[in-house]
C-alpha positions in Angstrom: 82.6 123.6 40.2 80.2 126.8 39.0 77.5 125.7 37.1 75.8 128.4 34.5 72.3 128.9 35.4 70.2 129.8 32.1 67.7 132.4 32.6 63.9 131.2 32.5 63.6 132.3 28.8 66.3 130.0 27.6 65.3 127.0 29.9 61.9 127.4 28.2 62.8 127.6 24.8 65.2 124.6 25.3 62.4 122.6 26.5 60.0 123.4 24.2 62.8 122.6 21.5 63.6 119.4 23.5 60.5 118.2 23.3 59.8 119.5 19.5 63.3 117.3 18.3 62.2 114.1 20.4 59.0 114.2 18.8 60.3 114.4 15.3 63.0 112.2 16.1 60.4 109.3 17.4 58.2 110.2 14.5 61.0 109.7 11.8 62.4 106.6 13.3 59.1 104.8 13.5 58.7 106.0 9.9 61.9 104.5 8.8 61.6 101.3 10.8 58.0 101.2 9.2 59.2 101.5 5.3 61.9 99.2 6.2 60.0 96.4 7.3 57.1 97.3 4.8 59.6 97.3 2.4 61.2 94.0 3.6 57.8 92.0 3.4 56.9 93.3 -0.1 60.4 91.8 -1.5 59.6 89.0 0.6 56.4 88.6 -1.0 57.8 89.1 -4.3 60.4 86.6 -4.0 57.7 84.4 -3.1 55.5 84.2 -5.7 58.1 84.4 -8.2 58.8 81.2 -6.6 55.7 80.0 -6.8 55.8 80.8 -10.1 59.0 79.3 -11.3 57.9 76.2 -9.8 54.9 75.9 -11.5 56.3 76.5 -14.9 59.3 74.7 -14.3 56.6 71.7 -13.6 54.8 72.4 -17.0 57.9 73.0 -19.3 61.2 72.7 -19.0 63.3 75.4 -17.1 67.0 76.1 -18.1 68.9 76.0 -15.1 69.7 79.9 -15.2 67.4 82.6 -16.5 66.9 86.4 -15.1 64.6 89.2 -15.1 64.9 92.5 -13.4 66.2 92.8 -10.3 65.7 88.6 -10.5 67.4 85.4 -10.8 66.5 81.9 -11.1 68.5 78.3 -10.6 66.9 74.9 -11.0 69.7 72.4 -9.6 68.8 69.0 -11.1 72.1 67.5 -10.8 76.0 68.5 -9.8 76.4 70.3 -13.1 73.4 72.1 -12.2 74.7 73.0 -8.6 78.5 74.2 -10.4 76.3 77.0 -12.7 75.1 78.9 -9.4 77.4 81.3 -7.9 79.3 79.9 -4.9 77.3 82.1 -2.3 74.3 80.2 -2.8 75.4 77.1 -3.1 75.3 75.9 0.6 72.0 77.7 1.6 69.4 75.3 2.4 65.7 75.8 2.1 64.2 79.2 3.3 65.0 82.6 2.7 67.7 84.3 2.9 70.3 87.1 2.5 73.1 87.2 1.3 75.6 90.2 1.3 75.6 93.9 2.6 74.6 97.3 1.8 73.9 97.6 -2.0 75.1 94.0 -2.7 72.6 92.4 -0.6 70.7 89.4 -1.8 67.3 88.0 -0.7 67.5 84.7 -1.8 65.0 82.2 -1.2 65.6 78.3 -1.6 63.2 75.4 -2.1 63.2 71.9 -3.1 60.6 69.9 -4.6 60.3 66.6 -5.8 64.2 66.7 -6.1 64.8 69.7 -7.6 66.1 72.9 -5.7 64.6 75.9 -6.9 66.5 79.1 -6.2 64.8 82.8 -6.3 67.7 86.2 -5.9 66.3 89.1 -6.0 68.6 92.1 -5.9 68.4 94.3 -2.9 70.8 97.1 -4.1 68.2 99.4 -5.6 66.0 99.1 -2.1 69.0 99.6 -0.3 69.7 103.1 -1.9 66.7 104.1 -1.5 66.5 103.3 2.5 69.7 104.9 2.5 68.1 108.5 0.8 65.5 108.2 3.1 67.5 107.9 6.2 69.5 111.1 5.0 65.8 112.8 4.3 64.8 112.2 7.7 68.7 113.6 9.1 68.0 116.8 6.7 64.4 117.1 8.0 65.2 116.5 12.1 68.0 119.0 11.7 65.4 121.5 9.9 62.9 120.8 12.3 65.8 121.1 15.5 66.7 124.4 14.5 63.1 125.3 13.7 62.1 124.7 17.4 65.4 126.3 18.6 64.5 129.5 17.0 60.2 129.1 17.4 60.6 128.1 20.9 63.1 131.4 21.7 60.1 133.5 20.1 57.7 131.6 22.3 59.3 131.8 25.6 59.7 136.0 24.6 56.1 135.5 24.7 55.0 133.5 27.9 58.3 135.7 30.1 57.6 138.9 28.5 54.8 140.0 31.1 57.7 138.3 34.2 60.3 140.3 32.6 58.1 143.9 32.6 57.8 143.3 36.1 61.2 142.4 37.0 61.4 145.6 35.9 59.4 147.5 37.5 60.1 146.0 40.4 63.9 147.0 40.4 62.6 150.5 39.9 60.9 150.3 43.4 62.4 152.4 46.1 62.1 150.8 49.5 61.3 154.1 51.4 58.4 155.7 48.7 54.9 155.0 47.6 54.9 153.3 43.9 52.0 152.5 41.1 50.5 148.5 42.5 52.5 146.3 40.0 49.4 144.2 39.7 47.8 145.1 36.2 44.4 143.6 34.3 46.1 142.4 31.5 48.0 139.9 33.6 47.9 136.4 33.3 46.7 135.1 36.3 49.7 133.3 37.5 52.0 136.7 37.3 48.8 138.5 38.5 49.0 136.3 41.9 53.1 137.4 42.0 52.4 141.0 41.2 49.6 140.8 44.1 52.1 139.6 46.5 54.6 141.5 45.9 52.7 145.1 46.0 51.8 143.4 49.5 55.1 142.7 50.1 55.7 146.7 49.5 53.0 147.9 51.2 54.4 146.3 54.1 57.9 147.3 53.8 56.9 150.9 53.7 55.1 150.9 56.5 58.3 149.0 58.5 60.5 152.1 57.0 57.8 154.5 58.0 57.3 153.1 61.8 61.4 152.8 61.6 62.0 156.6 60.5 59.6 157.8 63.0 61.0 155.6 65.9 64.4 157.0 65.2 63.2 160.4 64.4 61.5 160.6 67.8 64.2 158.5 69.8 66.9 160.7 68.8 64.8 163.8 69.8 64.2 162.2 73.4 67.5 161.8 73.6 69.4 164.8 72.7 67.3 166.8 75.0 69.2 164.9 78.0 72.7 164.9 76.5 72.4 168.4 75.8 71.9 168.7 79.4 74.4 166.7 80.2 77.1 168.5 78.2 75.6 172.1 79.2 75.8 170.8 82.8 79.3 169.1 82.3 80.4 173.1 81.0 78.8 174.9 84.1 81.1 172.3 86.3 84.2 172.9 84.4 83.9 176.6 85.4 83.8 176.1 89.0 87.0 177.4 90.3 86.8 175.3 93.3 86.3 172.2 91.3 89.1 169.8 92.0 91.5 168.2 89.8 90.1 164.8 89.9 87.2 166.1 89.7 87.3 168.0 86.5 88.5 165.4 84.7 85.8 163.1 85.4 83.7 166.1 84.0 85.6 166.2 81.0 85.4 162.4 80.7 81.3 162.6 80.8 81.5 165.4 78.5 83.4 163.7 75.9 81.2 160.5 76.4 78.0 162.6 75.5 79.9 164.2 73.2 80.4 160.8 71.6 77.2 159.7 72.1 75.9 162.6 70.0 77.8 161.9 67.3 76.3 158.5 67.3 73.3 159.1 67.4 73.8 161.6 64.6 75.1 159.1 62.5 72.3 156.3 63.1 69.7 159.1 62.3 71.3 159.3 59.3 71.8 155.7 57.9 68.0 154.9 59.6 66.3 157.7 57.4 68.6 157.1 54.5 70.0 160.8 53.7 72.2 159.6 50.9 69.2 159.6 49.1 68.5 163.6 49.5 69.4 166.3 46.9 73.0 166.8 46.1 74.3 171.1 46.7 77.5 172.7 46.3 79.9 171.8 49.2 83.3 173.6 49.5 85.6 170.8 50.6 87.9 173.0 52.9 84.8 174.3 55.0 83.7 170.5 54.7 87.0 168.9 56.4 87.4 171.3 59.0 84.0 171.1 60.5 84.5 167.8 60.6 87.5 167.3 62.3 86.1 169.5 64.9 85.5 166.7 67.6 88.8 165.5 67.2 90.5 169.0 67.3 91.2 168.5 71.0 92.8 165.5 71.0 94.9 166.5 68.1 96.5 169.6 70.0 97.0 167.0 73.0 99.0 164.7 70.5 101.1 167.4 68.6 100.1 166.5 65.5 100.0 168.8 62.6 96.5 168.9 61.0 97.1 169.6 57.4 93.9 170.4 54.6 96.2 172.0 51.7 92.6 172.8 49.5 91.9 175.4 47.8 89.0 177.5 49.4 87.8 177.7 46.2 87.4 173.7 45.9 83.8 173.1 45.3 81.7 169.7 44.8 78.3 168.9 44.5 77.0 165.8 46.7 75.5 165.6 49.6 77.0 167.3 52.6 76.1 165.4 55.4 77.5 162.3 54.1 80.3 163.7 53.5 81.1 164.9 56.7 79.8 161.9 58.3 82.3 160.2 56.1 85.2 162.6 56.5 84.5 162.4 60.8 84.9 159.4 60.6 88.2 158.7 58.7 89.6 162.0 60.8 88.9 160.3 63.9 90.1 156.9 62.6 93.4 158.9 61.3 93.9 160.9 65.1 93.4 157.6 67.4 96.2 155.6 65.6 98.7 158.3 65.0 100.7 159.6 68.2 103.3 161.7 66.3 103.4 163.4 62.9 100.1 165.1 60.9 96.9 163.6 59.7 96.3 165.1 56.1 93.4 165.7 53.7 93.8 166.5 49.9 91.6 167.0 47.2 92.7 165.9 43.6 89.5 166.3 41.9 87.3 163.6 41.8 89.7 162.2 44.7 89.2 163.3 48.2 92.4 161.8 50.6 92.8 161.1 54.0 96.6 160.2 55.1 98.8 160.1 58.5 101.5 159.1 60.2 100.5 156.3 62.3 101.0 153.0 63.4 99.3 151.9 60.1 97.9 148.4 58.9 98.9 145.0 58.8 99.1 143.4 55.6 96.5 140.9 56.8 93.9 143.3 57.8 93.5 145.1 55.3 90.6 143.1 53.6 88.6 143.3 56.1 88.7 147.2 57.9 85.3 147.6 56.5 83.7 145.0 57.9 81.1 145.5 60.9 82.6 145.2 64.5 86.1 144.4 63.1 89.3 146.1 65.3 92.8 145.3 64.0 94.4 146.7 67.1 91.7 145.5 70.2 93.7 147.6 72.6 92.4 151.1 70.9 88.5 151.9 72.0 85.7 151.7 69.8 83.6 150.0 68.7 84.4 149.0 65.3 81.6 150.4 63.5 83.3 153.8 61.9 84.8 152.4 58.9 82.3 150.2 57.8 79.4 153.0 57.8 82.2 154.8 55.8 82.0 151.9 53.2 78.2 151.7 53.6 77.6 155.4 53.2 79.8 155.3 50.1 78.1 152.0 48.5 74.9 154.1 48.5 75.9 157.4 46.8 78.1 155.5 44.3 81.6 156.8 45.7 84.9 154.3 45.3 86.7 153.8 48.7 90.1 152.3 48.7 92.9 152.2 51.8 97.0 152.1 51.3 98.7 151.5 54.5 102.3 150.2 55.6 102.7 148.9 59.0 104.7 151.7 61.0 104.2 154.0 58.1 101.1 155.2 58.0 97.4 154.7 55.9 95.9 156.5 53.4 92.4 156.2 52.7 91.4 157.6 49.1 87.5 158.3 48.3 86.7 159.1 44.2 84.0 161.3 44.4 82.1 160.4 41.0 
């Protein structure tokens, strides 16, 4: 089950509106509950002395045995004719008060019997009752008010205390990894998101110098190491010449070469994705140029196979990204294209923005098609390699913003399509 996260903001201003409405709410209940039993006691005192009263006069003068006043009733029951007078709801109440009825008929009655005479006091509750009842929808009217009043305050609020979070969430999605930035840490911060803006300039400061020792490491690793395979490959082409060099011989020559040859290619590509070049300056690339040079390491084995390299683009076909990736890119899906396909052509097209890479190979199962980008992954583990090619093609294209997709039937070939936006 997904549960929606609210953003900081919104979890604030519901809690301060939480709390506003609970406090309300509590206030206005104890309110009601206090009128309601303040107004209880007063008719309760009221019905008292009236009794009081109608006892006393009834013991200096005589009484009839039904009179009224407002909102009041009396009884006197001196005999059974007495008793028939009074309505039938009070007739079986004994002595103490009383009520009698619901809502706006309610009745506090009160019942008392002296010197053997009962003495009964109704006072009508329906007027209270009304009025408790406009009171209760007051206090609905007023929680409601005061619920959307701490809805929309405590939005406006929360603005407030996240607006100095949110200006550096900000910021900090500006940051590049790889470049020195303004500190995020300012005066006028409060001291809470002073002590995150501290850490996380630290946390910066630390990361560029990790990129800085990385670039260099790589920079000055890949320079150590070209100078051998460079001797390796000029050494491996001296051999090759020998015209008393056997067989067997050169073809373990041509077997080293092609290893450093590799190797070079590698390490061209890791210089790459270590110092980031998808984040140089774009310039005008012409796409045919592009492809050829970088099928170039592939040109021998595609003459050995047969196949018929095709690039039907225009010379004129111009672009403007960066070139490098691109090639990298484009080496890589050539080579991917030539290894699985033993018969046919490997292709390239350009259908501005879409740049195309097709063959004729064995092509992909169904199954493995989500995951041919993934790191180390090998559909067919009799082919060499290492697994690696098509996801730096995915990761190359992630960065400069290019789409990537892949077509492929088994026994009829893949087509890998790159939108060049």
């Amino acid at each position: 089950m997904h549960v929606v996260k609210l953003d900081l903001r919104l979890r604030i201003a519901a809690a301060l509106a939480l709390v506003c409405i609970a406090i309300v709410g509590a206030l206005g209940f104890t309110l009601y509950r206090a009128s309601e039993d303040l107004e209880s006691a007063l008719v309760e005192q009221l019905v008292s002395e009236e009794m009081d009263f109608l006892v006393k006069r009834a013991q200096g003068s005589p009484v009839p045995a039904s009179t009224s006043g407002p909102n009041l009733q009396y009884y006197l029951i001196r005999d059974v004719q007495d008793a028939q007078k009074i309505p039938s709801a009070f007739r079986a109440l004994g002595p103490g008060p009383h009520d009698v009825g619901t809502g706006a008929e309610e009745v506090h009655v009160e019942v008392r019997d002296v010197e053997g005479v009962r003495y009964i006091v109704a006072y009508d509750a329906g007027a209270h009752k009304v009025r408790e009842g406009r009171f209760r929808e007051l206090l609905r009217i007023a929680l409601a008010t005061a619920a959307l009043l701490s809805v929309v305050l405590g939005y406006w609020l929360a603005g407030i205390l996240t607006r100095q979070l949110t200006d550096l969430a900000q910021r900090v999605s500006r940051l590049a990894p790889d470049e020195p930035q303004a500190r995020l840490e300012r005066h006028d911060h409060d001291r809470e998101v002073a002590a995150l803006a501290h850490a996380l300039d630290k946390y910066h400061a630390r990361i560029l110098e990790m990129m800085q020792r990385e670039q260099e490491f790589t920079a000055n690793a890949s320079h150590e190491l070209r100078t051998p395979l460079t001797a390796i490959r000029t050494s491996c082409e001296l051999l090759s010449t020998e015209p008393h060099l056997s067989e067997k011989a050169r073809a373990r020559v041509e077997m080293v070469a092609g290893a450093a040859e590799q190797m070079t290619e590698r390490i061209e590509t890791l210089l790459y994705l270590a110092r980031q070049s998808a984040a140089e300056g774009a310039e005008s690339v012409g796409l045919r140029s592009c492809v050829n040079e970088a099928a170039l390491p592939c040109r021998d084995e595609i003459a050995r196979k047969g196949l018929a390299f095709e690039v039907p683009i225009r010379e004129d076909a111009v672009v403007k990204l960066n070139r490098r990736a691109l090639q990298l890119v484009l080496a890589n899906l050539i080579k991917n294209a030539v290894r699985y396909t033993d018969r046919g052509y490997v292709r390239v097209t350009y259908d501005a923005p879409c740049l195309t890479v097709a063959d004729s190979g064995s092509g992909i199962a169904p199954q493995h098609l989500p995951q041919v980008f993934e790191r180390f992954y090998r559909g067919d583990h009799d082919v060499d390699g290492l697994g690696l090619g098509l996801s730096i093609v995915r990761r190359i294209c992630d960065d400069l913003g290019w789409k990537i997709d892949v077509q492929s039937q088994p026994g009829a070939g893949s087509s890998f399509s790159i939108v060049l936006s």
